[in-house]
C-alpha positions in Angstrom: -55.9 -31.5 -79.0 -52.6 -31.0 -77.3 -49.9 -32.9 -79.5 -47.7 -35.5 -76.8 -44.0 -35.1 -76.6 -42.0 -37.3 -78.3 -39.8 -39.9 -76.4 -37.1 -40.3 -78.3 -34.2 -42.6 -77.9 -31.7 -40.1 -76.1 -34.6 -39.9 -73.8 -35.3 -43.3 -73.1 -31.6 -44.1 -72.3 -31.7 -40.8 -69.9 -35.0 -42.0 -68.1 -33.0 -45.4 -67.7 -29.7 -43.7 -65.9 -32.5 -42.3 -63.7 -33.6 -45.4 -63.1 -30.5 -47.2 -62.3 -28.9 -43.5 -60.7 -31.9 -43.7 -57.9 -30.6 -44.3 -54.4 -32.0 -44.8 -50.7 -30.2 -42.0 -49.2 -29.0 -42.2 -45.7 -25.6 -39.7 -46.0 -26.5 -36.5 -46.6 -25.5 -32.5 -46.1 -26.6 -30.0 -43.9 -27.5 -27.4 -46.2 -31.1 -26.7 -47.0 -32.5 -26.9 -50.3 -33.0 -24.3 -52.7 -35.7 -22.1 -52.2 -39.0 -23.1 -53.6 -37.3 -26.7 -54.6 -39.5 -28.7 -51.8 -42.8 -27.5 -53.4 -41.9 -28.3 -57.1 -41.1 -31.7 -55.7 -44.1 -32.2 -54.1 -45.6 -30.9 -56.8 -44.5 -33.3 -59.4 -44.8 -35.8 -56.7 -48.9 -34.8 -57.2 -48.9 -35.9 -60.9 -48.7 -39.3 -60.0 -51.7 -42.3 -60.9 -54.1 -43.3 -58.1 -57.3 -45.0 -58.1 -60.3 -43.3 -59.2 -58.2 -39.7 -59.1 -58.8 -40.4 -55.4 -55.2 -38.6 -55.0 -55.1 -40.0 -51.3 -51.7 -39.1 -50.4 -51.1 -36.5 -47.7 -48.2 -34.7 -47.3 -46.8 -33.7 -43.7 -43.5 -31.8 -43.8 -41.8 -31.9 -40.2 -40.0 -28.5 -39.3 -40.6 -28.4 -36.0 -37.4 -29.6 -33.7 -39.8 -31.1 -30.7 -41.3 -33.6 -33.3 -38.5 -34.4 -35.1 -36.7 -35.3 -31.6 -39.5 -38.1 -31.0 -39.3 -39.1 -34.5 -35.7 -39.8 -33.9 -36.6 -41.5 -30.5 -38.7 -43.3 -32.3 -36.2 -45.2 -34.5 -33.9 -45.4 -31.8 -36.6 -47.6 -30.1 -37.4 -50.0 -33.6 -33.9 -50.0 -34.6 -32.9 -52.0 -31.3 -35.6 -54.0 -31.4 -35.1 -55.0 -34.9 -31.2 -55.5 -34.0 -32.1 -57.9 -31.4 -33.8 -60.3 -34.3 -30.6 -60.8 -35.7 -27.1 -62.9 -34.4 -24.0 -63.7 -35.1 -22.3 -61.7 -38.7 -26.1 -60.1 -39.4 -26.4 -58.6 -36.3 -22.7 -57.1 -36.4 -23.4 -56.0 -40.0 -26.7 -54.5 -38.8 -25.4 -52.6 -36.3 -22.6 -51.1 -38.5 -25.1 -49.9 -41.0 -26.3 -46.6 -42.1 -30.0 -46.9 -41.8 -31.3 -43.1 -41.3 -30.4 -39.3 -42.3 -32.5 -38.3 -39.8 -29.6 -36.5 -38.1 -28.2 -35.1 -40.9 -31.5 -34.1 -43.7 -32.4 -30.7 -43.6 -36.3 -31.7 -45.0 -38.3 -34.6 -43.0 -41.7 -35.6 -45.1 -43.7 -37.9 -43.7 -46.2 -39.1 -46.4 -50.1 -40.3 -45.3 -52.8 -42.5 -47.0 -56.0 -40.8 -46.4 -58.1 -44.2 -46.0 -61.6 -42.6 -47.0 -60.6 -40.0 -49.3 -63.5 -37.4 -50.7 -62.6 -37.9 -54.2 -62.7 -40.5 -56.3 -66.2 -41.5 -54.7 -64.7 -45.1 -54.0 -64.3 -46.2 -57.8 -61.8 -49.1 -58.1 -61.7 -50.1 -54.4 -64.3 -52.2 -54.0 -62.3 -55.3 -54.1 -59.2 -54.2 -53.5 -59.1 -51.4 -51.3 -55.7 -51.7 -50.8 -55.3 -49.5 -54.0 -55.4 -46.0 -51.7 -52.3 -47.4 -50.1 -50.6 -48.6 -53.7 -51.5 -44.9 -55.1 -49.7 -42.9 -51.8 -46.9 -44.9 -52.9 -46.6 -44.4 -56.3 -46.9 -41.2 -55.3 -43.7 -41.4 -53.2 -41.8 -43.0 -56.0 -42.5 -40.8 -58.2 -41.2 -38.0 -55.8 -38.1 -39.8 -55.3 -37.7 -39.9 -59.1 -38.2 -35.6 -59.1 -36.0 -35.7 -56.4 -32.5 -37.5 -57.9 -33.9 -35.3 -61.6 -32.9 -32.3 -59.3 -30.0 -34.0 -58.1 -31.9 -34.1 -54.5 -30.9 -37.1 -52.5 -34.2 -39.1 -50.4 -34.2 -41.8 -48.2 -37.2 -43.8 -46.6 -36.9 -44.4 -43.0 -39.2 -47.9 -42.7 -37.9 -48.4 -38.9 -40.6 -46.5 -37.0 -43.7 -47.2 -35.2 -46.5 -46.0 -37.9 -49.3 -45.3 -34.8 -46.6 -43.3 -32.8 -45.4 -41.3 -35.8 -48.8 -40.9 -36.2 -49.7 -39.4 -33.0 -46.7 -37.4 -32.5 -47.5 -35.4 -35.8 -51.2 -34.9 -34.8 -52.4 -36.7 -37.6 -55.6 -37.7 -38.5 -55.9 -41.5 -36.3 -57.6 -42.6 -39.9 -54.1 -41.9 -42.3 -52.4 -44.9 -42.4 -48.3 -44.0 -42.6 -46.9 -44.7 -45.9 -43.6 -43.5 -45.6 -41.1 -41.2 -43.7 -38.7 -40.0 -46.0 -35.5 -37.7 -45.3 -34.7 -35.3 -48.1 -31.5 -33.3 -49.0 -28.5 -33.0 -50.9 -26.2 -36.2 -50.5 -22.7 -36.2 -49.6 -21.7 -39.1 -52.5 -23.3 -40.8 -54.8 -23.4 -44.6 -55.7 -24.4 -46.3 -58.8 -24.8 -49.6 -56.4 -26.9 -49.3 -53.8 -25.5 -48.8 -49.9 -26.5 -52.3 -48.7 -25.1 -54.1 -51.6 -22.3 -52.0 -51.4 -21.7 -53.2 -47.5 -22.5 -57.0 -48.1 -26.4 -57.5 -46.6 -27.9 -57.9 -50.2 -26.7 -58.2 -53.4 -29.6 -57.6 -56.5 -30.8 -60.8 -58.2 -32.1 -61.0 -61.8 -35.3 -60.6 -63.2 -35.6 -64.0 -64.2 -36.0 -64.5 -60.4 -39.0 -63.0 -59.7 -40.5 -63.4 -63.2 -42.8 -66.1 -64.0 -45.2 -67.2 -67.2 -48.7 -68.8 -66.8 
């Protein structure tokens, strides 16, 4: 039997400045990351749970300047819609924000659920099926995790059309998008994150959200 690691204190207090370090990245540099960097990502990315083992995420990385260019188009269409729901201080806030590095990141991911995955042989999902979705997306958390431990900056671009992304990567029609995440080295780095920094949302404590039954 392989002996675990031990946690220790001076751990725990680094895996909490992880925690608390982790930002949506939407500024970030030009220069591409270090070789072979990507893969350990994804890598660790690979480690994380999901129901049954199913491991339904699927990785698409986007090199190719053509689909990157409709990708782009892409959240220049959703972003003006999305303006348009707004009025008055919101909408001039909106409009001033940050909301994408898809200019600027030198790595776009897009990251697929695989909605009838060969493994896992449908264990866990009979109720909830759902689950495939909640395990591609623990699987991008965990990536974005790897990615600030490497002092890689990530940021998930959630203003898109999922079918058209879909199509314009020549994706299975089945993979449902989980997320399209730009990935890079930042140019700065906030303990706060950028839209409470700019006034749309401050956090609000636990006790909030947390209730007792």
């Amino acid at each position: 039997m392989t002996r675990p690691p031990v946690f220790d204190d001076t751990f725990r207090a680094r895996f909490e400045d992880l925690l608390r370090w982790r930002r949506d990245v939407r500024r970030f540099r030009r220069a591409p990351l270090a070789p072979g960097l990507l893969m350990r990502l994804l890598e660790l990315a690979d480690l994380a749970p999901s129901v049954g083992n199913s491991q339904p995420w699927r990785f698409v990385t986007v090199d190719d300047p053509d689909r990157r260019e409709r990708i782009r188009a892409n959240f220049r269409r959703a972003n003006a819609d999305a303006l348009a729901d707004y009025a008055g201080e919101k909408a001039a806030l909106y409009a001033r924000l940050k909301l994408s590095g898809l200019e600027e990141a030198p790595v776009h991911l897009a990251v697929f659920a695989d909605m009838a995955p060969p493994q896992g042989h449908g264990l866990g999902r009979r109720t909830m099926p759902e689950t495939i979705e909640h395990s591609a997306t623990t699987a991008v958390h965990t990536l974005w995790l790897a990615a600030r431990a490497h002092d890689v900056g990530l940021g998930w671009v959630s203003i898109l059309d999922p079918d058209t992304v879909n199509a314009d990567l020549d994706c299975d029609p089945d993979w449902h998008l989980i997320a399209y995440l730009c990935i890079g080295y930042p140019v700065e780095e906030h303990e706060d994150a950028e839209l409470e920094r700019h006034g749309w949302q401050a956090r609000t404590p636990l006790s909030d959200r947390l209730l007792r039954r």
